[in-house]
C-alpha positions in Angstrom: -21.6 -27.1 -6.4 -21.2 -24.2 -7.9 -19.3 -21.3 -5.9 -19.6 -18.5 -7.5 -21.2 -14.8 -6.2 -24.1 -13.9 -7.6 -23.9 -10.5 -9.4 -27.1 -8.9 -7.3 -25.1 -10.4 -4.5 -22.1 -8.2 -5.3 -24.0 -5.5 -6.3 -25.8 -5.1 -2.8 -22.4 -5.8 -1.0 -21.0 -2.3 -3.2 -24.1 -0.6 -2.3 -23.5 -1.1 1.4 -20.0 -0.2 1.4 -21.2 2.9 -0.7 -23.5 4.1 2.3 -19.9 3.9 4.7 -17.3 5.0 2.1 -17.0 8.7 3.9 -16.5 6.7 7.1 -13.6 4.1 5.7 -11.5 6.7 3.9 -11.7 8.7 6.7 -10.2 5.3 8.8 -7.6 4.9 5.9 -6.5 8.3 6.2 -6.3 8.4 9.9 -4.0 5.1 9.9 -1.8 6.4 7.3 -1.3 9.3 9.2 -0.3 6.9 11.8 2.2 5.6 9.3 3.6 9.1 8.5 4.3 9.8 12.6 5.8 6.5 12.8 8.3 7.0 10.3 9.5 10.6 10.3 12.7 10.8 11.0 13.3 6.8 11.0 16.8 6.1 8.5 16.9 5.7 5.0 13.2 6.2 4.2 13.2 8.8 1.2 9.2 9.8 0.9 6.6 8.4 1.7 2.9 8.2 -0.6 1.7 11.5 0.8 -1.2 13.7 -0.5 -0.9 15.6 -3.4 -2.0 19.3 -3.2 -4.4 18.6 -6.4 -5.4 15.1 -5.0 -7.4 13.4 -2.3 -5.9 10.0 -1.5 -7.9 7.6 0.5 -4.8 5.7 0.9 -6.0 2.3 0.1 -2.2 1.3 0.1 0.6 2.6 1.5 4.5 2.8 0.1 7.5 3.9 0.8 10.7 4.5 -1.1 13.9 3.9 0.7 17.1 5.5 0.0 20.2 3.7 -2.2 21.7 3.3 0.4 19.3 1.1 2.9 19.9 -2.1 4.0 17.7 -5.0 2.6 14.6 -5.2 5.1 14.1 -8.7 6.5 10.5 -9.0 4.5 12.5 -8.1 1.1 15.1 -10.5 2.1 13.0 -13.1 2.2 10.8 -12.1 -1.1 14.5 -12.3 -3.1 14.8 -16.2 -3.5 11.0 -16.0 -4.7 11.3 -13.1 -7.0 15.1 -13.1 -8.6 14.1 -9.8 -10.6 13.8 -8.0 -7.2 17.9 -7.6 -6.3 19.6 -4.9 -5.2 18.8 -2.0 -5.7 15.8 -4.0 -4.9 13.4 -0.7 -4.3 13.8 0.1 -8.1 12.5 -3.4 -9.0 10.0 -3.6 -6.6 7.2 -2.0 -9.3 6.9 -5.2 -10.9 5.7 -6.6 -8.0 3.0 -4.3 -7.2 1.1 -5.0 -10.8 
């Protein structure tokens, strides 16, 4: 059996999503502004992806760089035996894993 999508298939699927797209970014943006409440002020978080005066994000995905000086999160703890590259200071390294 062949699994595959068919291309009109996908095609239709974008359209859709193309009729709703003000709606979802405007979801995105409300969550990540959920995000940026949530963490001001909270240790050792340097910036956070915000909006760029000449940019619109829709923030599809969301990042944060922590400071030198942060302890290693439980989740990046764990992400260190399967990625050796990713050791301290583990936020430099993370970039690889994001490609």
């Amino acid at each position: 059996m062949n699994a595959r999508q068919s291309p009109l298939l996908d095609a239709d699927i974008g359209l859709a999503q193309l009729e709703r797209i003000d709606e979802m970014v405007e979801a995105k943006r409300r969550i990540f502004s959920w995000y940026e409440e949530g963490l001001d002020g909270v240790p050792h978080i340097r910036s956070i992806n915000r909006e760029r005066p000449w940019a619109r994000s829709i923030y599809w995905m969301s990042s944060i760089e922590l400071s030198e000086d942060s302890p290693t999160p439980p989740a990046m703890a764990m992400l260190i035996p399967i990625f050796p590259a990713a050791t301290a200071p583990w936020n430099a390294n993370m970039i690889g894993l994001n490609n």
